[in-house]
Backbone atoms as SQL, in Angstrom:
CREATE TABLE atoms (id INTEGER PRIMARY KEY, chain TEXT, resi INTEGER, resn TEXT, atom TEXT, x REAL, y REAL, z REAL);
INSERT INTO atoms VALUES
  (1, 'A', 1, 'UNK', 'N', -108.404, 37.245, -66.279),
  (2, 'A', 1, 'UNK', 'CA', -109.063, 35.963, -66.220),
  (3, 'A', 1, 'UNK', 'C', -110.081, 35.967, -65.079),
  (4, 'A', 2, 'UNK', 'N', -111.144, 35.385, -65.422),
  (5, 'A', 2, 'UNK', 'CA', -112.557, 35.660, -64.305),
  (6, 'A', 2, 'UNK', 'C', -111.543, 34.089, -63.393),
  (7, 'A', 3, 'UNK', 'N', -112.529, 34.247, -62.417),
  (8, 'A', 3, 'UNK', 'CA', -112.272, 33.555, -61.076),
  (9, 'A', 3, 'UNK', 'C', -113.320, 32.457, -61.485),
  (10, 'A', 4, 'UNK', 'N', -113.118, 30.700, -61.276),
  (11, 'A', 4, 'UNK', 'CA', -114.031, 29.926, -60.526),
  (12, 'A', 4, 'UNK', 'C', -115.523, 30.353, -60.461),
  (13, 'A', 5, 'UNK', 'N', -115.471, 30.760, -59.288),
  (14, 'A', 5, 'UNK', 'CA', -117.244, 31.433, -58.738),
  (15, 'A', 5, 'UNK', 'C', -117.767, 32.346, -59.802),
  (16, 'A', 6, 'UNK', 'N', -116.921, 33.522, -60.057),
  (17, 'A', 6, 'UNK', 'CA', -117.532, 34.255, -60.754),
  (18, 'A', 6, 'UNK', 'C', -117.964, 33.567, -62.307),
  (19, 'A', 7, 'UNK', 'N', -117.419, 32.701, -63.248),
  (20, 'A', 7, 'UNK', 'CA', -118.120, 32.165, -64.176),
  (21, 'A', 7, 'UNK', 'C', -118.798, 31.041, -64.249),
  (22, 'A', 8, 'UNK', 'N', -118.975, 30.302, -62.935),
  (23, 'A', 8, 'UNK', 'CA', -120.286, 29.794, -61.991),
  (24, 'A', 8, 'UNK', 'C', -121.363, 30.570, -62.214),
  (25, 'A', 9, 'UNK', 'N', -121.394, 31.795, -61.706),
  (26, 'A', 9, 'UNK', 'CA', -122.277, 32.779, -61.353),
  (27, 'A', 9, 'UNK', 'C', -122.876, 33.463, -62.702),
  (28, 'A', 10, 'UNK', 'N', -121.824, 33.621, -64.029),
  (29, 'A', 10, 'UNK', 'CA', -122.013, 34.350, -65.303),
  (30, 'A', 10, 'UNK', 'C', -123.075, 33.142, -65.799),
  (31, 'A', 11, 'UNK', 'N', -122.980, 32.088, -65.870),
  (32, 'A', 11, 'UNK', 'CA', -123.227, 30.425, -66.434),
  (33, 'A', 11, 'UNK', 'C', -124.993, 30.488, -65.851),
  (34, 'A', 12, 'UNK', 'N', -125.074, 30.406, -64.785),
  (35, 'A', 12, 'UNK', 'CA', -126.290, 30.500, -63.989),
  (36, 'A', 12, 'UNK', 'C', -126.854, 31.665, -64.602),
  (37, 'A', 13, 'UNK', 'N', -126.875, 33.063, -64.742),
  (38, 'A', 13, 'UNK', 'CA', -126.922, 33.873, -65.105),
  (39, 'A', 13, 'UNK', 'C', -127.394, 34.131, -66.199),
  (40, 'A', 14, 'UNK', 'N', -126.298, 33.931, -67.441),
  (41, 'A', 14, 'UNK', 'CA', -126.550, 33.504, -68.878),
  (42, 'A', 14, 'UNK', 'C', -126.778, 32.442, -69.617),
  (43, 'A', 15, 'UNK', 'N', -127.993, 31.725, -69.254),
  (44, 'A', 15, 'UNK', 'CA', -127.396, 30.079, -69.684),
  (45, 'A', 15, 'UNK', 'C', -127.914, 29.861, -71.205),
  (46, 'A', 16, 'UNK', 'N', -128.525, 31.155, -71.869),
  (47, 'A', 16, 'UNK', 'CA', -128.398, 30.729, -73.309),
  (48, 'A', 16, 'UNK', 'C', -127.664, 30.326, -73.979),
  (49, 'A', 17, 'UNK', 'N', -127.353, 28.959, -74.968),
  (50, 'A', 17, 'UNK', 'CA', -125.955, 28.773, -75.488),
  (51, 'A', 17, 'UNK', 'C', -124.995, 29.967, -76.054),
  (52, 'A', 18, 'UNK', 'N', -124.178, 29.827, -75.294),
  (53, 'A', 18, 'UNK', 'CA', -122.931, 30.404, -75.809),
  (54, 'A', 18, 'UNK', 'C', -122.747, 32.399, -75.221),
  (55, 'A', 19, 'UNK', 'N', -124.511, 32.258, -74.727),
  (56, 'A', 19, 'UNK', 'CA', -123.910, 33.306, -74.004),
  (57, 'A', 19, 'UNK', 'C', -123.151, 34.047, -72.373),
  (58, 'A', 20, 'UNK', 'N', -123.087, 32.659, -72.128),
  (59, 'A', 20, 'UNK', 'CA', -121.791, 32.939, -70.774),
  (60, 'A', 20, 'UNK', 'C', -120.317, 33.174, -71.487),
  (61, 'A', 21, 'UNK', 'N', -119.913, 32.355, -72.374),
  (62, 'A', 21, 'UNK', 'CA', -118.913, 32.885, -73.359),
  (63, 'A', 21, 'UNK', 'C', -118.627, 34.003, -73.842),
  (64, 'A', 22, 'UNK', 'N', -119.685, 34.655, -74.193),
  (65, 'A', 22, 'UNK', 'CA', -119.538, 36.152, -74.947),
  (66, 'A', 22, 'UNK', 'C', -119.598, 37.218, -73.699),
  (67, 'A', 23, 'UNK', 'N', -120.208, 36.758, -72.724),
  (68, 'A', 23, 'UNK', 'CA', -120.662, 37.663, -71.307),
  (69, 'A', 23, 'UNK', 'C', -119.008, 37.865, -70.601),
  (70, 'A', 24, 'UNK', 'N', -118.487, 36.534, -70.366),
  (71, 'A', 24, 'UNK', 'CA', -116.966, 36.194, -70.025),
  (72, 'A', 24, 'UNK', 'C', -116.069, 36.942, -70.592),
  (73, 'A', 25, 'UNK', 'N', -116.152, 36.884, -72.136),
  (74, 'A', 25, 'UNK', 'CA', -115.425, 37.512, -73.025),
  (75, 'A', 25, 'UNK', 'C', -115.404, 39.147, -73.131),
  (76, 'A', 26, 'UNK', 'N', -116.604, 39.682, -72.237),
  (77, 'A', 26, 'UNK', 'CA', -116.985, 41.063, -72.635),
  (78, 'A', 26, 'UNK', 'C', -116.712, 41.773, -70.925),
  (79, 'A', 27, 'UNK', 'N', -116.927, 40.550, -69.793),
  (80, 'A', 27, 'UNK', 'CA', -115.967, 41.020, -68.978),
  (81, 'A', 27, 'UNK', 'C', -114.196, 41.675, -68.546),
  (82, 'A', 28, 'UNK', 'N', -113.646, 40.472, -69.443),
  (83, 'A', 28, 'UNK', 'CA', -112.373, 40.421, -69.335),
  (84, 'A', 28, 'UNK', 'C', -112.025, 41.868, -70.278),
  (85, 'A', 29, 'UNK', 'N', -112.344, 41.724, -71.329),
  (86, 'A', 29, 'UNK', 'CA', -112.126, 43.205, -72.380),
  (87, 'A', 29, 'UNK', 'C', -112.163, 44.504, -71.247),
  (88, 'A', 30, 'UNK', 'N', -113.546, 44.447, -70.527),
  (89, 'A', 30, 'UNK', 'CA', -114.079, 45.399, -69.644),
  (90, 'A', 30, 'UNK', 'C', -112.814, 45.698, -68.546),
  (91, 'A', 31, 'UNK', 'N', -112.368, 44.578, -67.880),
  (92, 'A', 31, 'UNK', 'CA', -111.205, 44.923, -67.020),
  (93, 'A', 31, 'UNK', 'C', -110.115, 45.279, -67.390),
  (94, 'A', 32, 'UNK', 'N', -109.752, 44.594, -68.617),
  (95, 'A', 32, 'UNK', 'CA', -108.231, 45.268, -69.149),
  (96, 'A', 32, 'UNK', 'C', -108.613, 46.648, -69.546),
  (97, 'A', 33, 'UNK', 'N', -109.383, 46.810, -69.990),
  (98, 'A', 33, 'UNK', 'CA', -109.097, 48.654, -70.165),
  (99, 'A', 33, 'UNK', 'C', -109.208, 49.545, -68.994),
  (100, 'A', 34, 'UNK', 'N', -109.904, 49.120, -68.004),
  (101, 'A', 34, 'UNK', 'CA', -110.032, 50.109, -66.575),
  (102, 'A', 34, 'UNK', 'C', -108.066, 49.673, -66.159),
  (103, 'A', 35, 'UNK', 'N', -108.113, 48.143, -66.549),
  (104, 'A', 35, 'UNK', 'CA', -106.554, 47.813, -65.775),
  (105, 'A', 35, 'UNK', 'C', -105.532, 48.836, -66.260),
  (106, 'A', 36, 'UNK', 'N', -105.551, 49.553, -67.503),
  (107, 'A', 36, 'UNK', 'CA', -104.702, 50.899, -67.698),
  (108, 'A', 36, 'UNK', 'C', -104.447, 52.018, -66.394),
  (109, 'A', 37, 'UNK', 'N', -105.207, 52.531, -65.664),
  (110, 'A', 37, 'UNK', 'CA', -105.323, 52.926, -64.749),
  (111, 'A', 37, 'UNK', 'C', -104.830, 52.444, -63.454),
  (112, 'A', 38, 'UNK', 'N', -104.696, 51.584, -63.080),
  (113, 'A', 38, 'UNK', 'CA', -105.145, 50.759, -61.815),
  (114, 'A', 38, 'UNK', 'C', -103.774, 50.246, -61.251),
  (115, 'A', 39, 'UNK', 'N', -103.371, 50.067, -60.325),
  (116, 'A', 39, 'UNK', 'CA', -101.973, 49.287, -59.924),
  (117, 'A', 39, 'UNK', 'C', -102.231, 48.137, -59.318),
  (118, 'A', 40, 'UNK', 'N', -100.874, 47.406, -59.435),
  (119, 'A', 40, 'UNK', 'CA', -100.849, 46.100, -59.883),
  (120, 'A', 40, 'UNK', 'C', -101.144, 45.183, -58.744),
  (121, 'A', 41, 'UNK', 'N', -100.830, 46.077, -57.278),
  (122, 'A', 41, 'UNK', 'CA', -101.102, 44.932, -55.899),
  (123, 'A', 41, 'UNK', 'C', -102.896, 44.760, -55.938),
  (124, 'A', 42, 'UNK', 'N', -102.872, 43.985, -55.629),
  (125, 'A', 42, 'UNK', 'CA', -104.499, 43.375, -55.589),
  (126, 'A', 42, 'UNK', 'C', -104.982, 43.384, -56.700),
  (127, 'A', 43, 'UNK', 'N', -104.735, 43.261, -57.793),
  (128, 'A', 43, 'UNK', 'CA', -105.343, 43.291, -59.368),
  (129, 'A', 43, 'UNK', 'C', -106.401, 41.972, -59.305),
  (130, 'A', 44, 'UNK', 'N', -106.015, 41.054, -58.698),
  (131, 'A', 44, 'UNK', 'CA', -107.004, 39.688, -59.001),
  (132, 'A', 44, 'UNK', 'C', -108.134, 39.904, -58.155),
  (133, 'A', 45, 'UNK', 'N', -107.921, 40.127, -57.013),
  (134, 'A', 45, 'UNK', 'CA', -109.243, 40.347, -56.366),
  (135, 'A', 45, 'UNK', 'C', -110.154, 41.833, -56.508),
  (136, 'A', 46, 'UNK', 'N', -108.965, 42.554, -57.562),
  (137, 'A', 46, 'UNK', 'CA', -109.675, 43.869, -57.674),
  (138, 'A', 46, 'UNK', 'C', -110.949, 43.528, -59.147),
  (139, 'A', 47, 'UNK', 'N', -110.157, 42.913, -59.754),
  (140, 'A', 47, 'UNK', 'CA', -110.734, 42.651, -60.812),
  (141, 'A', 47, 'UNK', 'C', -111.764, 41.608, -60.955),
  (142, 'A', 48, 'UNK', 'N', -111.839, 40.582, -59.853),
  (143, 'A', 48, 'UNK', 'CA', -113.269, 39.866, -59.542),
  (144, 'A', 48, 'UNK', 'C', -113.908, 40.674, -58.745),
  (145, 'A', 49, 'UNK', 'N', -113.970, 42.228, -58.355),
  (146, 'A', 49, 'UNK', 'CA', -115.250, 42.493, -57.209),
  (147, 'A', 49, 'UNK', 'C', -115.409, 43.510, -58.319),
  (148, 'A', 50, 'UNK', 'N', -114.860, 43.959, -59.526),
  (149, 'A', 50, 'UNK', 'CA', -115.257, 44.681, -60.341),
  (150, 'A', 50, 'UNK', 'C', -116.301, 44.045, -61.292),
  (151, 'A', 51, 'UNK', 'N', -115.580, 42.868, -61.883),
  (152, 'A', 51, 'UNK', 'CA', -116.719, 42.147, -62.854),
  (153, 'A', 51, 'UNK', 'C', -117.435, 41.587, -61.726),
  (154, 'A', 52, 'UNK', 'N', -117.575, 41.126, -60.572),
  (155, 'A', 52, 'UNK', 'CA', -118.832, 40.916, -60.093),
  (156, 'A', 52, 'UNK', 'C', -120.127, 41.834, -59.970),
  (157, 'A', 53, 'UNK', 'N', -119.633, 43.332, -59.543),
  (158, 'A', 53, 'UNK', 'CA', -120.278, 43.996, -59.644),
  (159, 'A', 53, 'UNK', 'C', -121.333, 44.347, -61.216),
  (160, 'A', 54, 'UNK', 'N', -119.934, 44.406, -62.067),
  (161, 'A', 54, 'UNK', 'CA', -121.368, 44.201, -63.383),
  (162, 'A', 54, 'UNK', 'C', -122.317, 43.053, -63.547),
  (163, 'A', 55, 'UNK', 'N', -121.768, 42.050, -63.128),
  (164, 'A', 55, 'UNK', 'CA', -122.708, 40.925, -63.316),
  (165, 'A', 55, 'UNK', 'C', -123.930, 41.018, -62.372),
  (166, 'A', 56, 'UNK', 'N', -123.756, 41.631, -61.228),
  (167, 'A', 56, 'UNK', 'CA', -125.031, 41.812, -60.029),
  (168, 'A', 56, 'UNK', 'C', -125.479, 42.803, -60.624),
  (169, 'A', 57, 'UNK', 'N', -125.190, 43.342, -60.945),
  (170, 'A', 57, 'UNK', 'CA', -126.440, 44.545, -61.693),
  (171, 'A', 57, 'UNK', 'C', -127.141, 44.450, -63.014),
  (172, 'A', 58, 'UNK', 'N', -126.270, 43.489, -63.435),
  (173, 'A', 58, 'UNK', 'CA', -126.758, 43.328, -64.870),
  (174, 'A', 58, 'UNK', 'C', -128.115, 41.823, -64.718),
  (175, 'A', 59, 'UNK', 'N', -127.998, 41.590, -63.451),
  (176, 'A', 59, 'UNK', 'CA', -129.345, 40.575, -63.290),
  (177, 'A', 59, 'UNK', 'C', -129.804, 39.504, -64.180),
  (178, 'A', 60, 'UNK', 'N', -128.326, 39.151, -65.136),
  (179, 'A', 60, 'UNK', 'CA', -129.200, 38.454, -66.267),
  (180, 'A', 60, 'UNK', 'C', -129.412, 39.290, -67.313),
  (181, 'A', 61, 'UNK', 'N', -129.413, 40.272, -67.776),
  (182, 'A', 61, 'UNK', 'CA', -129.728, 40.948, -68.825),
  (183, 'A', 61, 'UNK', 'C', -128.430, 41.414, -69.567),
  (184, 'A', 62, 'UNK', 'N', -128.342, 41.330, -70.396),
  (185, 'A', 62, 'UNK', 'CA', -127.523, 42.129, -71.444),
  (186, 'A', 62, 'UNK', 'C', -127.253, 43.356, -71.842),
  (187, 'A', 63, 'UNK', 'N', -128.607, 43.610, -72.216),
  (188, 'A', 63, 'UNK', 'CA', -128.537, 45.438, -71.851),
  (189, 'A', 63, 'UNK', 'C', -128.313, 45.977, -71.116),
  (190, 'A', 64, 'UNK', 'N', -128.505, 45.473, -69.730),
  (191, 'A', 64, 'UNK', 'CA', -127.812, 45.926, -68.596),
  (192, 'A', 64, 'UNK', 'C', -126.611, 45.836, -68.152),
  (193, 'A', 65, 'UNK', 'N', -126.415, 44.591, -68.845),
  (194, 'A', 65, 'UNK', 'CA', -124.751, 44.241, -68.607),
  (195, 'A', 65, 'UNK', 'C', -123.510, 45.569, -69.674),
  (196, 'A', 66, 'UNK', 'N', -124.285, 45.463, -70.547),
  (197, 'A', 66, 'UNK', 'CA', -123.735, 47.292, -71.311),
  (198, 'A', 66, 'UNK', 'C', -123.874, 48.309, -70.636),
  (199, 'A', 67, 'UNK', 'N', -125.013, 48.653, -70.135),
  (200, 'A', 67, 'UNK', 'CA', -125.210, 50.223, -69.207),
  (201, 'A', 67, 'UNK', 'C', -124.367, 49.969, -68.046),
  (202, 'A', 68, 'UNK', 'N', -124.101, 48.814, -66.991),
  (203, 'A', 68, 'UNK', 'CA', -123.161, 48.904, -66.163),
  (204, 'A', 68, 'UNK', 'C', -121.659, 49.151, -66.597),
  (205, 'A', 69, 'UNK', 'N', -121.371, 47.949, -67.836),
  (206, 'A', 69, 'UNK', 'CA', -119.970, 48.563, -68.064),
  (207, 'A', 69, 'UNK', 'C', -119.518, 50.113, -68.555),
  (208, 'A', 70, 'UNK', 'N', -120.711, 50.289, -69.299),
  (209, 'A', 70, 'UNK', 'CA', -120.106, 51.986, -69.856),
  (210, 'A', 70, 'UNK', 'C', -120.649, 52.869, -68.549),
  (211, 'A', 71, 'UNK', 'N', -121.082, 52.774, -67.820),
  (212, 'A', 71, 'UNK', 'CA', -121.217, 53.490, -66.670),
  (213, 'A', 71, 'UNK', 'C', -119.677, 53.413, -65.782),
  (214, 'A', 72, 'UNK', 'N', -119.242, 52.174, -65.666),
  (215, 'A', 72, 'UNK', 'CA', -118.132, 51.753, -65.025),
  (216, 'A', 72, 'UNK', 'C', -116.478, 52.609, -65.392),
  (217, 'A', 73, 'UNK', 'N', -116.964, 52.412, -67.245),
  (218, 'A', 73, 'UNK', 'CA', -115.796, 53.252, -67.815),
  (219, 'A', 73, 'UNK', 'C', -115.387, 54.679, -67.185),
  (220, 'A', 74, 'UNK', 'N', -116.662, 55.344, -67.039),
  (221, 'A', 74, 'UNK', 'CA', -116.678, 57.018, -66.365),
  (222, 'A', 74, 'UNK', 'C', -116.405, 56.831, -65.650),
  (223, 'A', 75, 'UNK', 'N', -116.789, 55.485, -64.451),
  (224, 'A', 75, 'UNK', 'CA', -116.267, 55.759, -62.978),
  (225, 'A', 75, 'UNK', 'C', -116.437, 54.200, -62.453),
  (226, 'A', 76, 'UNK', 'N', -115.682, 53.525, -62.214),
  (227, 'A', 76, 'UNK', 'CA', -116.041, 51.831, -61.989),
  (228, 'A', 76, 'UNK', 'C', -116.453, 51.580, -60.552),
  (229, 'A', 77, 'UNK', 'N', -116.134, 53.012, -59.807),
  (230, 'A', 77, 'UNK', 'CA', -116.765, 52.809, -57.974),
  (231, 'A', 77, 'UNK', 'C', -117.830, 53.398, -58.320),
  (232, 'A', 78, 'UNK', 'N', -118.419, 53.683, -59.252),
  (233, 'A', 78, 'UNK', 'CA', -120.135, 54.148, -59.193),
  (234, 'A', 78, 'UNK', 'C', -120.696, 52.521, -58.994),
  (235, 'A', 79, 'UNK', 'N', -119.729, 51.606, -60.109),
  (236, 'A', 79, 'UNK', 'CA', -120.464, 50.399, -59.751),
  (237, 'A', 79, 'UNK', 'C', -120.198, 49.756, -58.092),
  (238, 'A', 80, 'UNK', 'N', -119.208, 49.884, -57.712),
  (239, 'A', 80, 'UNK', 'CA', -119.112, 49.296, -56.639),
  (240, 'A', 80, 'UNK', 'C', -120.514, 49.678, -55.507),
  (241, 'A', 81, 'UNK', 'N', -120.395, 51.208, -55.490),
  (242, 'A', 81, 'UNK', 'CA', -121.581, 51.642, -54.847),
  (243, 'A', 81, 'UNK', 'C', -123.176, 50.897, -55.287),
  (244, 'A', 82, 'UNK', 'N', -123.525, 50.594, -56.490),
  (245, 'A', 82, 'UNK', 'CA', -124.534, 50.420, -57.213),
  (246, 'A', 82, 'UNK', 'C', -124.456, 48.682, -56.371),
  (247, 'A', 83, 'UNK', 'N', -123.919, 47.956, -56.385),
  (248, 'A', 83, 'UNK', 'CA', -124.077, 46.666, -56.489),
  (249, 'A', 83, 'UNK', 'C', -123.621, 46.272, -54.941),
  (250, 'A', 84, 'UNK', 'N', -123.102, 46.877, -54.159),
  (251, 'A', 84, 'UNK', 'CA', -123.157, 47.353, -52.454),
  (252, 'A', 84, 'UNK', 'C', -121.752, 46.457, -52.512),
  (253, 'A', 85, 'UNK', 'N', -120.883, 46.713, -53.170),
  (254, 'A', 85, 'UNK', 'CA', -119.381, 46.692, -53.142),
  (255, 'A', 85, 'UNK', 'C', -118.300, 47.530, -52.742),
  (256, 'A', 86, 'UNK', 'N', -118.656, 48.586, -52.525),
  (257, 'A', 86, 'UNK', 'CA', -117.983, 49.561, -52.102),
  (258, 'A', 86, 'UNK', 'C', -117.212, 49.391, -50.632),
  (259, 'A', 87, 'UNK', 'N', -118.222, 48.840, -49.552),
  (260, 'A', 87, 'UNK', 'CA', -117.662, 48.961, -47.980),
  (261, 'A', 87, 'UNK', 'C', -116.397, 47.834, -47.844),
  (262, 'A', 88, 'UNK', 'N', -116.478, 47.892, -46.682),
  (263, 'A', 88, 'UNK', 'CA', -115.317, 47.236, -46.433),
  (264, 'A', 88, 'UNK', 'C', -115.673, 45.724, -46.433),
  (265, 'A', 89, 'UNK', 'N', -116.981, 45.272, -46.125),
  (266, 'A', 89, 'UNK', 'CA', -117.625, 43.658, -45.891),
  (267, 'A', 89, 'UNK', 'C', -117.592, 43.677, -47.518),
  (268, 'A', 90, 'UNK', 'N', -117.279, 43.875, -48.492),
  (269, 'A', 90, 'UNK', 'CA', -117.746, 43.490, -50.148),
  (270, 'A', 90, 'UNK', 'C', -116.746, 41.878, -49.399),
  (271, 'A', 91, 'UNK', 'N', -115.781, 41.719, -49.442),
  (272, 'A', 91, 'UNK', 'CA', -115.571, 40.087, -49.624),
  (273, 'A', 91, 'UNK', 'C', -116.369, 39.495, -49.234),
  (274, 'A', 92, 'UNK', 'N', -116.988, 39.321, -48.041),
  (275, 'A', 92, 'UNK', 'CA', -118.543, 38.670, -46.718),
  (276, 'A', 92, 'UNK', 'C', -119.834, 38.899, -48.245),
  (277, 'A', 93, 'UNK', 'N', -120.110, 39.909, -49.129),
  (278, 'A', 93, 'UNK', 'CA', -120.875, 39.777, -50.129),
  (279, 'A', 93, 'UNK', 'C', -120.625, 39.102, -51.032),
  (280, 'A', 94, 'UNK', 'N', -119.617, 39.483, -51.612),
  (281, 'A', 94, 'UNK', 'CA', -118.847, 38.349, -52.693),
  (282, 'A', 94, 'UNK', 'C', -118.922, 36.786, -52.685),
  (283, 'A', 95, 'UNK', 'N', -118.813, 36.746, -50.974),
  (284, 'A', 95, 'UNK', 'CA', -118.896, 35.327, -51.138),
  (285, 'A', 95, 'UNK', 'C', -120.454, 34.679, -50.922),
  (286, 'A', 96, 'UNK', 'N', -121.266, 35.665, -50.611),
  (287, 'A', 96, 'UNK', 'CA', -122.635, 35.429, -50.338),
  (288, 'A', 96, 'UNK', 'C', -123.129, 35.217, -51.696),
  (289, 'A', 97, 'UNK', 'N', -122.991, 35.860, -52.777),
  (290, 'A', 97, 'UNK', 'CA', -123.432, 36.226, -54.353),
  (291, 'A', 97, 'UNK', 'C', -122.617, 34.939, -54.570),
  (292, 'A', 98, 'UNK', 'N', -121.572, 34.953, -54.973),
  (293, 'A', 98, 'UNK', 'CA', -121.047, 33.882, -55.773),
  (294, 'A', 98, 'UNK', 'C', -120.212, 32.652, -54.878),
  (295, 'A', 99, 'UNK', 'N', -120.525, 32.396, -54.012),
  (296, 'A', 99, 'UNK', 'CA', -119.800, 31.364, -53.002),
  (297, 'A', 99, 'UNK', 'C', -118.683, 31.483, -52.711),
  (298, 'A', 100, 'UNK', 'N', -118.165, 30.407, -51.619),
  (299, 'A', 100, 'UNK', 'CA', -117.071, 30.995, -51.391),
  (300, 'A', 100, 'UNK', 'C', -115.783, 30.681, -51.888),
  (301, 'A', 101, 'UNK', 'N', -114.387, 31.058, -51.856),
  (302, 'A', 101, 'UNK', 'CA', -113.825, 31.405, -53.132),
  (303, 'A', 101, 'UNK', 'C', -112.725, 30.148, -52.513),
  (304, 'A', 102, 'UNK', 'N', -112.390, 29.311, -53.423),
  (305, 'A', 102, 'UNK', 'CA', -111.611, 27.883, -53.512),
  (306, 'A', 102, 'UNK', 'C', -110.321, 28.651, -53.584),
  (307, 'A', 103, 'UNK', 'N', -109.647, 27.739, -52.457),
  (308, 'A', 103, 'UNK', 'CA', -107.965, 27.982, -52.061),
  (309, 'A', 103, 'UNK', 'C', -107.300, 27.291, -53.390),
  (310, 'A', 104, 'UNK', 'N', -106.117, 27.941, -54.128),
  (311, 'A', 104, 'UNK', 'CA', -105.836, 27.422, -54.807),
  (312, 'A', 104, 'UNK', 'C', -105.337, 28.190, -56.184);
């Protein structure tokens, strides 16, 4: 499930009808299959700095929002690197890109 901010951020992003829906929908798909891999402590915040990262690279575009995820599949810290998620400040970015994240 995307976070608050982050489908704030997809919405702004995609605001053709109905395509923050399908963008949302093509995130979540995107994380459950890397989530095969992945262990389970930090899954929520692992999984919003992952789909954030496609969404910052994908700038609004669609096609891009495909070349990041199948890029991601081979290796999903290529995206982190690509979208300057990788260091240790990505939360201080995260919350700069998509605001900051509601207690709760």
């Amino acid at each position: 499930m995307s976070t608050a901010r982050l489908r704030q951020r997809v919405e702004a992003d995609f605001p053709a009808p109905g395509a923050a829906a399908g963008v949302l929908a093509l995130l979540e798909g995107f994380v459950d299959e890397l989530r095969a891999g992945a262990r389970d402590d930090g899954w929520e915040d692992w999984a919003e700095r992952v789909q954030a990262a496609v969404v910052l690279l994908a700038r609004g575009s669609v096609g891009r929002l495909g070349d990041a995820m199948s890029s991601g599949l081979v290796d999903w810290r290529d995206l982190l690197v690509a979208s300057e998620l990788a260091d240790g400040d990505w939360p201080a970015r995260l919350d700069l890109e998509l605001g900051p994240r509601r207690p709760g």
